[in-house]
N, C-alpha and C positions, 0 to 999 in steps of 0.2 A: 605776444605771440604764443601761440599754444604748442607745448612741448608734444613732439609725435613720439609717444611709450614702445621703446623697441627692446629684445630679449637684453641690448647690448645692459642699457638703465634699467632696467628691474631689480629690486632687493635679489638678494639670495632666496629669501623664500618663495618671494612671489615666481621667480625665475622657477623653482623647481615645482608650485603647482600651475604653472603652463605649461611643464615638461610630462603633466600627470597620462596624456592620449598615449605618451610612448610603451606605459604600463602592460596598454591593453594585449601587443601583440608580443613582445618584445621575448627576447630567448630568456633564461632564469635566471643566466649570471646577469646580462644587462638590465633586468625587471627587478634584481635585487639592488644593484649599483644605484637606478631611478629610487627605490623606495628608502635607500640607505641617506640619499639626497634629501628626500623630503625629512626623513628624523633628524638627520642633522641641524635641522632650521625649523623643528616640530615647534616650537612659540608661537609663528610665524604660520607656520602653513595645517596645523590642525584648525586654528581658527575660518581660514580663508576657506576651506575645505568644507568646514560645517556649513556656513553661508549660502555654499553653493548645492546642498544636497537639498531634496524635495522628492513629497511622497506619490511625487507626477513620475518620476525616475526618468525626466527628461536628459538627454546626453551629457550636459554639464554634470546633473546629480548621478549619474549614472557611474563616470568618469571619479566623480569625489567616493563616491562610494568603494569603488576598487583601491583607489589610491589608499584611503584609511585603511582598509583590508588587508593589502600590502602590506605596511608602517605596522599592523598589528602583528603579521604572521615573521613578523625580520624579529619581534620581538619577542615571540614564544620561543627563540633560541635561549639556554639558561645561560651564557656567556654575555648578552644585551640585559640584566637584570635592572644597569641604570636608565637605560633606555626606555625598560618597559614601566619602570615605577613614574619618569616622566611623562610618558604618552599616557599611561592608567590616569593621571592627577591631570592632564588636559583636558581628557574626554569629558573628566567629569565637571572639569569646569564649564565645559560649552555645552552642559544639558539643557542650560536653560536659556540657551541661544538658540537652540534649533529650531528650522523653520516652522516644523510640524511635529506629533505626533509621529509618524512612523520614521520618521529621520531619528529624532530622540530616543525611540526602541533602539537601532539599528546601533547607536552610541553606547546605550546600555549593555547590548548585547558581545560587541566589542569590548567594552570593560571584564565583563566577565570570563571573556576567552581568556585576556590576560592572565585575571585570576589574580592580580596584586593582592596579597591582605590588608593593605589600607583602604582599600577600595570598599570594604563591607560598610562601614561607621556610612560614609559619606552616599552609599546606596540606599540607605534606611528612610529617607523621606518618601522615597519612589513606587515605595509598595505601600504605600498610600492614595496611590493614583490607580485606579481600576483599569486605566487604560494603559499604566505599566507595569501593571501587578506581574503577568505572568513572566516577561524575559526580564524581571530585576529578580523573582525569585529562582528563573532560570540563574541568573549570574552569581546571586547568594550562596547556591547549589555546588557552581562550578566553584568559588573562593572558598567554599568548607574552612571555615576558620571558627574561632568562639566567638566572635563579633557576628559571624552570620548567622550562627546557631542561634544566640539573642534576638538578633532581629526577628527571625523569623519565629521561634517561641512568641515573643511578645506581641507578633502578629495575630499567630493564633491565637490567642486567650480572648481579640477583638475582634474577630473573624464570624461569619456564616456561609450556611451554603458552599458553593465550588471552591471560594477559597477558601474554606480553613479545611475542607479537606485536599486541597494542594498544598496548603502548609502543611498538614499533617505528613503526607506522605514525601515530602521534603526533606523532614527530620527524620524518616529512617535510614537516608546516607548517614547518620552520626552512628546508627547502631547503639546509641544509649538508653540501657534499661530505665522504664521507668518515667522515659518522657511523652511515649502516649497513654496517658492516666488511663482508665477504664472509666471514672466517671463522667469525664470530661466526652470522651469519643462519646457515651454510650446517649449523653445529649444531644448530640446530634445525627447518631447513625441515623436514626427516621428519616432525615432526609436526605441523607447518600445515593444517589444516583449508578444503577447498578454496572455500567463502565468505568466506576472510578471503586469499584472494590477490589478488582486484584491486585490493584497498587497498593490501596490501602493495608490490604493483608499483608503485603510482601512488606510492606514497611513496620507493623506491628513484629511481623515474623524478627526483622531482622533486629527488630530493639528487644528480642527476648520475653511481649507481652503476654503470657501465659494466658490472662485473660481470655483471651480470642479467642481460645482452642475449642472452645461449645461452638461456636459460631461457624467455626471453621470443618466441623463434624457435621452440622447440619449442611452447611453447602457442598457436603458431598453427594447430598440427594438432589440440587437442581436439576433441573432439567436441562439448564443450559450447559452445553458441553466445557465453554470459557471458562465461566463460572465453576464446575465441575474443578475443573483441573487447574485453577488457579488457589482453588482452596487446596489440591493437595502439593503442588507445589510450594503450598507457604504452612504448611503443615509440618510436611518435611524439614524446613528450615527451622522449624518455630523449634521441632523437638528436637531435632536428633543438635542444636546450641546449647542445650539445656544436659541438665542432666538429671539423676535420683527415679524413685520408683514412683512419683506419680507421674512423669513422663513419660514412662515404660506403660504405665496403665493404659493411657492417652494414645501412645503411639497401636499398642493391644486395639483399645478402640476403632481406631484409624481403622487396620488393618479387618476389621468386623465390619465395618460401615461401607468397608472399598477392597475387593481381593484384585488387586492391581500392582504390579511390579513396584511401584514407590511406596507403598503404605508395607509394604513385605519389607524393602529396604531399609525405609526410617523404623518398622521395630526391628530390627538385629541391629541397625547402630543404635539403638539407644540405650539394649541390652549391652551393649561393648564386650568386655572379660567374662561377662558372666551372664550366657546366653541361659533365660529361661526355659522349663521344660513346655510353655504352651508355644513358647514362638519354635524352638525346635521342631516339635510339631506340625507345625503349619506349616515350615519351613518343608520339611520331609510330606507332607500334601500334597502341597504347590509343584513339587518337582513331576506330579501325576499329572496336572490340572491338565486340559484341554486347550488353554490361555498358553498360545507359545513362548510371549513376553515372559508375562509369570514364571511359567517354566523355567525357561532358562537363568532367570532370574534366581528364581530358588537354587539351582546347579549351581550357581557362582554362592551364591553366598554356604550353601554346603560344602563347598570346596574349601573357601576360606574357613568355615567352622574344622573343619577333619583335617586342617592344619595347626589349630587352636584350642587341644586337646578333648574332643569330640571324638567319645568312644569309636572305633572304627569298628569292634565286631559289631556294635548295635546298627551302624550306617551296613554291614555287608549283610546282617540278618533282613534287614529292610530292603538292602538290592535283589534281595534271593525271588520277592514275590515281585517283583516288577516286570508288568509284561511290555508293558511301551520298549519298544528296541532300542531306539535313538536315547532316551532318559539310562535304560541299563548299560548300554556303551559310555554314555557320559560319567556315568557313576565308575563306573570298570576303570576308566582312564583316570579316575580323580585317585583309586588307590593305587596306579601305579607311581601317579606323581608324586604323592606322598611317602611313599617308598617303606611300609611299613608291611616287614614278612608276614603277618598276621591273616595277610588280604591274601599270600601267594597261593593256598588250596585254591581259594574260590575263584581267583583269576585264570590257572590252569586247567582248573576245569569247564570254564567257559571255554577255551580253546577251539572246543567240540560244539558249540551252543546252535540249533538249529536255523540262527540268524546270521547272514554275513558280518551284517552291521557288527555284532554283538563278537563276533569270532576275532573279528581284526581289532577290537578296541582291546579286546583280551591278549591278544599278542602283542599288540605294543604295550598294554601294562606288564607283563610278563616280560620283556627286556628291560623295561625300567626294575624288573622288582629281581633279575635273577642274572642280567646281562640277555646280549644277544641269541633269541635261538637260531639252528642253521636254518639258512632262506631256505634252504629245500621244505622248510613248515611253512614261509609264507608262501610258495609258488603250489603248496599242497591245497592251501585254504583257500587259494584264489582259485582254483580248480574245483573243489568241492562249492565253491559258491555259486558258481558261472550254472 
């Protein structure tokens, strides 16, 4: 006589992945209590689960797939740590049970949420497989441990094309100098694919590859706008991590090849303590320029200079010729902030200055530099303005 399988006779496990449809709607506490079922009897129900997944995403696999997803996110809690180093060590046993290819991704990529560090050693055969190169070195990525940096190193040195420079730009999460060689890349730049260079650079940048910096000077003339400004964003990184005077030279460079608010940035940090007199300079330009960005850009970083003992008569000799009104009130207001009586003729005397703009930035430096004067001067100015 053949037994009729009802919820009463099912294992434990099997009982909680027939419980798995309740997942789908259920409130957060009850959707965690379901998922906290299935890990309790995870021996049991990861296996049944993978069985049932399929890259059809028919409602079964559909169903299995949520369920895992569940069991995964109960474990990115840091109090489940035993939990999570169990389900990590299941998944990876049933990789090479899954029905398909994109079931097998979908495992992998679940392992990596995880993040176990045991989990890198046993992911290393997988990036062997072209068809799970990318979400194992996605998951390698997320586990950043020294088992994954190796793996993925040793990848690359047998690598071409897309992937060794996905591996490459892989290894600039380590930020370790020195592991993308210059001879190594320079073998393959030729055939770099021009969407996979800002990564590239940004990964160079952040391993401190000094090399690049020609490379990254010429791509400030592309044409292409991405390109453009992918190179000065990993420009910027590249130098202002770094330090000494050929950096300053480079950053100088930059700033000659690009008069753009970030190349004006990255030289005065790379200068640090001891701002040069050509980037001063340019600094005291830029606050002219026509370039709003720029502009303002140069204001701040003058502000922080004329707090970082940056002769102030030389900055008010300089303000004297400025006719831009907006640049001369900015300037006006940065010595009242600084609060050095040196400035208080030449802010008093603006008082009077034939610009509103210019009159009112002068009276609020002039109570920062002398105390309050009576309102009846500002309700005077605002009358003379009108």
């Amino acid at each position: 006589m053949t037994e009729i399988t009802t919820q009463e006779n099912l294992s434990p496990g099997a009982a909680a992945v027939e419980n798995i449809a309740g997942l789908i709607w259920a409130l957060p506490a009850e959707g965690g209590e379901n998922a906290d079922a299935l890990l309790s009897q995870m021996e049991q129900t990861v296996p049944a689960l993978v069985q049932r997944l399929s890259q059809q995403n028919d409602p079964p696999a559909t169903l299995a797939f949520f369920a895992l997803e569940a069991m995964v996110m109960r474990c990115l809690n840091p109090d489940r740590s035993e939990d999570s180093l169990r389900l990590s060590a299941l998944l990876l046993q049933n990789l090479s049970s899954a029905p398909d290819t994109y079931s097998r991704q979908q495992l992998i990529r679940f392992v990596g949420m995880i993040g176990e560090r045991e989990a890198a050693a046993a992911l290393q055969p997988w990036l062997d497989h072209p068809e799970d190169f990318e979400v194992t070195l996605l998951a390698l990525r997320n586990i950043g441990n020294n088992p994954a940096f190796e793996n993925i190193s040793q990848k690359l040195l047998r690598s071409q094309g897309r992937e060794f420079f996905a591996l490459a730009i892989a290894l600039g999460d380590w930020e370790l100098s020195g592991v993308l060689q210059e001879e190594l890349l320079r073998r393959h730049l030729p055939t770099v694919q021009p969407e996979e260079l800002p990564a590239l650079w940004k990964a160079c940048a952040k391993c401190k590859e000094l090399w690049i910096a020609p490379d990254l000077l010429q791509a400030l003339q592309e044409p292409s706008k991405v390109l453009a400004g992918a190179a000065r964003a990993a420009l910027h990184t590249l130098l202002t991590s770094l330090g000494g005077w050929e950096t300053i030279e480079l950053a100088q460079k930059f700033y000659a090849c690009d008069h753009s608010p970030i190349a004006l940035r990255t030289w005065f940090q790379c200068c640090s303590h001891e701002l040069t007199d050509d980037c001063f300079d340019a600094i005291l330009a830029a606050t002219l320029s026509d370039n709003l960005p720029l502009r303002e850009t140069a204001l701040e970083l003058l502000d922080f200079a004329s707090s970082n003992g940056v002769d102030i008569e030389q900055l008010i000799d300089f303000a004297t010729h400025i006719n831009h009104e907006e640049t001369k009130a900015a300037m006006v207001r940065m010595f009242g902030r600084h609060g050095d009586p040196v400035a208080r003729p030449f802010v008093m005397a603006l008082i009077h200055d034939k610009s509103q703009t210019v009159r009112l930035a002068a009276l609020e430096a002039a109570r920062d530099l002398q105390g309050h004067l009576p309102s009846a001067s500002l309700q005077f100015l605002l009358a003379v303005g009108k």
